[in-house]
N, C-alpha and C positions, 0 to 999 in steps of 0.2 A: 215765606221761606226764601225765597232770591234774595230779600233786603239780606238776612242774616251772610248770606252767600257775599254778597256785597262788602259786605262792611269787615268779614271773617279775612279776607286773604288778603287783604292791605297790614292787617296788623299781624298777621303769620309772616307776610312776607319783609317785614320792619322787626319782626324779632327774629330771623333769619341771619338780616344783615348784620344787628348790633351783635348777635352773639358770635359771628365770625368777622366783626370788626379788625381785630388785630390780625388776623391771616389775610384782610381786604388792603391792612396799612401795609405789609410785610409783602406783598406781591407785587404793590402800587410802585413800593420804595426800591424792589428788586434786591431782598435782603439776601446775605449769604447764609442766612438758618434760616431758609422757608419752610424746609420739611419741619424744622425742631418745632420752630412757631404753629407752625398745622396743627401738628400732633398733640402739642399744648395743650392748644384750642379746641382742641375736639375730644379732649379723652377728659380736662381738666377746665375745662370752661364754663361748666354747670358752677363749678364752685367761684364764688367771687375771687378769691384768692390767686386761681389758679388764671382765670378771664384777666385780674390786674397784671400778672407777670408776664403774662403773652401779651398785652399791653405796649408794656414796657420797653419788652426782647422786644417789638415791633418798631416802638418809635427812637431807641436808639441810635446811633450813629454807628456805621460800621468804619473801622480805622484799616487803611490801607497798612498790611505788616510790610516791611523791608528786608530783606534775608542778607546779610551778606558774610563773603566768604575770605 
């Protein structure tokens, strides 16, 4: 029983990370939609669809806006 214990929380703990991958890129990168990307992630991440777009929103480039008056 230990073996199974062993070998069980490495791959719990690797499907963990792959499946909050894009909220792990989005923190890393210090994105301006952290909360949007979370949220994504965690209400819509089960479904692939939903895991690619927060993906995405992750690895984009956020563009400086310029306001002027």
């Amino acid at each position: 029983m230990p073996v199974f214990g062993f070998f069980f929380f490495p791959f719990f703990g690797f499907g963990f990370v792959l499946y909050f991958l894009p909220s792990i890129i989005a923190l890393t990168r210090s994105k301006r939609d952290l909360l949007g990307i979370c949220l994504l992630n965690f209400f819509l991440g089960w479904t692939f669809v939903g895991w690619i777009v927060a993906l995405v929103w992750a690895l984009q480039t956020d563009y400086i806006v310029v306001v002027r008056q």
